[in-house]
N, C-alpha and C positions, 0 to 999 in steps of 0.2 A: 482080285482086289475088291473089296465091300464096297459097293456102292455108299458115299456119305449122305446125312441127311443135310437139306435146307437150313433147319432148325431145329432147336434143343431147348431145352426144360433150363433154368436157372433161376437162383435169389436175387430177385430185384429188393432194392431200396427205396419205399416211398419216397420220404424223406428223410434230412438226418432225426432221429429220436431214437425210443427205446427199441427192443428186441420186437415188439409188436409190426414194426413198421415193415420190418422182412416178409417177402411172398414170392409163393412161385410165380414164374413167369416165363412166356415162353419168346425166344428173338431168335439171329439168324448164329449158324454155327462160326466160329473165328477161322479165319486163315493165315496160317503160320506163313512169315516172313521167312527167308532165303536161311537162315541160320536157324528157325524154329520150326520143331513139333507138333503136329497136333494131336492131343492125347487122347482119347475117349474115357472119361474119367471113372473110375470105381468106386474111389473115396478121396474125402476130402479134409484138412485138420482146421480145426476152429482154435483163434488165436486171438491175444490181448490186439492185434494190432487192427485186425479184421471188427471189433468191436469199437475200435477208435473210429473208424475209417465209418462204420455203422452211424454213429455219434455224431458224423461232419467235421471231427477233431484230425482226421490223416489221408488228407487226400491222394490218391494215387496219381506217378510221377505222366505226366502231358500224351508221354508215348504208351502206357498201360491200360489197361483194360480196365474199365471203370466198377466192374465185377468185385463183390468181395473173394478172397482167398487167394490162401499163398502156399498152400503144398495141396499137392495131388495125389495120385496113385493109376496108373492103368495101362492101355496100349494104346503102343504108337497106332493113329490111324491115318497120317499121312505128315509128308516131312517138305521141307524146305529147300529151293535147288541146292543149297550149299552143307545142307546134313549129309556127313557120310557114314557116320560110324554107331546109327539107330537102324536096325529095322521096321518094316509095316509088322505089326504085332507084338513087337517087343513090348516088355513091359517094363515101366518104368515105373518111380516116382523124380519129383520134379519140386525145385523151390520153383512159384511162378514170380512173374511179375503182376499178379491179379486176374480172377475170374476164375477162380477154383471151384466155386460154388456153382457148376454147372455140369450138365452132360457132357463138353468137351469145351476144353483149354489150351490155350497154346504155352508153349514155354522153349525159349533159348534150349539147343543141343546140348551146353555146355552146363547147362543147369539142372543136367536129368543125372540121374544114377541109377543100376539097377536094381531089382528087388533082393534083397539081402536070403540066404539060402532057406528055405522052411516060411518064411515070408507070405502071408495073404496082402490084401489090398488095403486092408486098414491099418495094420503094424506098417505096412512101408509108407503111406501117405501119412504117418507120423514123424515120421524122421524128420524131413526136408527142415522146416521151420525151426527144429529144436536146434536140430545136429548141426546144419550152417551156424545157426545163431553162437552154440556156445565155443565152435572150434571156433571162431573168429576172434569172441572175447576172453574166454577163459586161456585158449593157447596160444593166440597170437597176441591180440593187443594186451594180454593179464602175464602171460610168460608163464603160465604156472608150470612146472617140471617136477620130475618126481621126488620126491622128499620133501615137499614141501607143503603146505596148509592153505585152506579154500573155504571160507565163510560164505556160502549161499543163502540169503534171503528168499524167501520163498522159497525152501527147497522141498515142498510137497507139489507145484505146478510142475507142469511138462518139460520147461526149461529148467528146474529146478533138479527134479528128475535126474533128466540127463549129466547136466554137471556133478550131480555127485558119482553119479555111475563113470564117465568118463574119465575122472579124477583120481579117483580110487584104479579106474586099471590102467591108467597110465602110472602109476606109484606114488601118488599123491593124498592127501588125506585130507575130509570134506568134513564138516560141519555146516548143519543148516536150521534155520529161524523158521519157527511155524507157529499154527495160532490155535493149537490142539492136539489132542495126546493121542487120536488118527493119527494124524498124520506126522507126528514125529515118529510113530513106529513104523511106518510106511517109509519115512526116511535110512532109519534106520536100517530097516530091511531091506534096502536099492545099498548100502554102503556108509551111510555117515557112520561116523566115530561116536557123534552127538549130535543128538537135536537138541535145539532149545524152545522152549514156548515162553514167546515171546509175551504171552496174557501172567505170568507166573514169575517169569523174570529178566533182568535186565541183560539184552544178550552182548553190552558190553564186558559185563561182569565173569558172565560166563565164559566168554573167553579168553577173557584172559584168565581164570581159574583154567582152563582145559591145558593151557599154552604153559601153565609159569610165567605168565607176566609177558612174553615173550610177545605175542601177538601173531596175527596170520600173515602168510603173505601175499594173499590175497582174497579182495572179496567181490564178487558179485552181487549188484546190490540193484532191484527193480523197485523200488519203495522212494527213494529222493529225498527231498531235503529235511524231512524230521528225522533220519536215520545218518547225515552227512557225517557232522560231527564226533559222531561213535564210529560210524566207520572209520576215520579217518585215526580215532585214537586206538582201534583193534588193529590196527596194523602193526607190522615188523615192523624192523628197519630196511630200508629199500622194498617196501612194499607197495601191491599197489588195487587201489581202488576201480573199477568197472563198473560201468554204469550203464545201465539197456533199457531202464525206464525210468518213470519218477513217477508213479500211479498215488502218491500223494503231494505231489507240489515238485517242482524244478525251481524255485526259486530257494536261495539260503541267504539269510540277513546274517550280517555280523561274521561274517565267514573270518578266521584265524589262518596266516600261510604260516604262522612260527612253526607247526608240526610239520608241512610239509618239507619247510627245506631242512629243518633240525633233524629229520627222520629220514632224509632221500624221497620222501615218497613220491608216486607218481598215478592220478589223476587221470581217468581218462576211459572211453566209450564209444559207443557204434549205434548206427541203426543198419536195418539190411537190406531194405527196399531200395537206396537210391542209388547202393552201388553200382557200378556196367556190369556186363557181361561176364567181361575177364575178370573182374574181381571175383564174381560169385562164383565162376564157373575157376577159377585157382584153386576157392576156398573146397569145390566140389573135388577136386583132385587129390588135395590132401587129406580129404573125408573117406576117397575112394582107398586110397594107398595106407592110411592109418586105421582107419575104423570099422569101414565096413569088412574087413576079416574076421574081426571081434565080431561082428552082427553078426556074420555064416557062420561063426562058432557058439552063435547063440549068447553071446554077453551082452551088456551094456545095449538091451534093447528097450524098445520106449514102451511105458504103463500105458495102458488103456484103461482111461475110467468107465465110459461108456461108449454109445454109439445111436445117433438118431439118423433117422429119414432124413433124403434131403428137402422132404416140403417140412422139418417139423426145424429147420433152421435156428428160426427164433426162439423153441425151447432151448437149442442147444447153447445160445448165446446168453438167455437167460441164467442157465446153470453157470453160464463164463464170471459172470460179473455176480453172479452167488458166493463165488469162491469155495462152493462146499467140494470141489470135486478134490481127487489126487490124480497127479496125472495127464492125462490126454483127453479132450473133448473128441470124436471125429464126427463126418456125415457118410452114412452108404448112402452114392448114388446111382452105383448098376452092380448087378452081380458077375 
């Protein structure tokens, strides 16, 4: 067994402000609780939520590690009396509970999966964040099933990404809103039907040109309340609305329920940090039994836009809130 170290290399937070305020820093290494891992991390994904949390705007939950990040990639280097079913070396990735951003991380047994076949350290510490996020909302709380239709908002991001790839080989068919004729072909090329650029035209319009008036029956939508309204009229009948952020406002003035009850519709959203254990660690099971077979056969795997060091952090958060990437942000932090 490797002898572990004292301490490790990690992004500290000055304070809350911009990407600047991130730096290396060095503190003592975590010690997994009786159901947690501790990972020696390889790589790490950069996410909207890890930039909130940067900002002061998403404080992580009392019991978590005050560290930014929330997926991992690497080996186990030591487990918890109550883990039975990880080995010392095994490699995982891992949705965390926080402190991804470091040489090693702890995270729940139940929250790890293994490396998808053909898989390095950077494709699999993509997953975690994407792939929980949108099996939760797209096929659990959104229902979407095959034959049916999936209007994705931002669908050149990471999460965006994923749900069209997802969608499309479960038997579903995707359309996604983007703000560039990149990344609509990058859309295209993961599976939509359609993109729409949303600078050119109005992607209420659009779809319902795509549909015949019909509408989706479902959208995924991380934009908020200037986009409520439309989404709510691109729906089907018994359709339904999903919501994972509102990176322009969560408040809606003037809101109308006539369409919702006239239409069946149904309203409704996640976050995935404050869930327990058994919820994430469910959602990992049916990630494990539905999806990752499709990984080992090489489909529906995640975009890598790039890849920084882990002291060059704050570039990489800088480029988050650029919005110019497609795709996946990640950091190496060991080989």
């Amino acid at each position: 067994m490797t002898t572990l170290p004292e301490t490790m290399r990690h992004i500290a937070v000055a304070q809350p402000g911009g990407p600047e305020v991130l730096h290396l820093a060095e503190g003592p290494v975590p010690v997994p609780k009786p159901d947690e891992v501790l990972i020696r991390v390889q790589a790490a994904g950069v996410n909207r939520p890890d930039v909130s949390q940067r900002q002061g705007h998403y404080p992580p939950p009392a019991n978590a590690s005050k560290l930014l990040g929330l997926e991992v990639a690497g080996e186990v280097a030591a487990a918890g009396a109550e883990v039975r079913g990880l080995r010392l070396g095994e490699r995982v990735c891992a949705l965390t509970n926080g402190g991804g951003y470091a040489e090693y991380c702890v995270a729940p047994e139940a929250q790890c999966l293994p490396w998808p076949a053909g898989y390095d350290a950077i494709r699999a510490a993509a997953l975690p964040e994407n792939y929980f996020t949108v099996w939760a909302n797209v096929f659990i709380h959104g229902r979407l099933a095959a034959g049916e239709t999936l209007l994705v908002h931002g669908g050149s991001s990471g999460i965006g990404l994923t749900a069209i790839q997802l969608a499309v080989a479960f038997g579903a068919t995707a359309y996604a809103t983007v703000g560039s004729a990149a990344k609509a072909e990058a859309c295209r090329r993961y599976g939509a039907a359609a993109a729409i650029n949303y600078r050119e035209a109005d992607f209420l319009d659009e779809v319902m040109r795509l549909t015949d008036r019909r509408g989706v029956d479902v959208v995924l939508d991380m934009v908020g309340a200037p986009y409520f309204a439309r989404n709510l009229r691109a729906l089907a009948l018994d359709g339904r609305l999903v919501q994972i952020a509102f990176l322009q406002g969560a408040k809606v003035e003037g809101f109308d329920l006539t369409p919702v009850m006239a239409r069946r519709l149904t309203i409704t959203g996640s976050t995935m940090r404050p869930r327990t254990t058994a919820q994430k660690g469910a959602i990992a099971a049916a990630l494990r039994e539905r999806v990752w077979p499709r990984l080992d056969r090489g489909q529906a795997g995640p975009v890598i836009h790039t890849t920084f060091p882990l002291a060059e952090a704050a570039a990489a958060h800088a480029l988050m809130e650029s919005s110019a990437h497609i795709g996946k942000i990640m950091l190496r932090v060991a080989d």
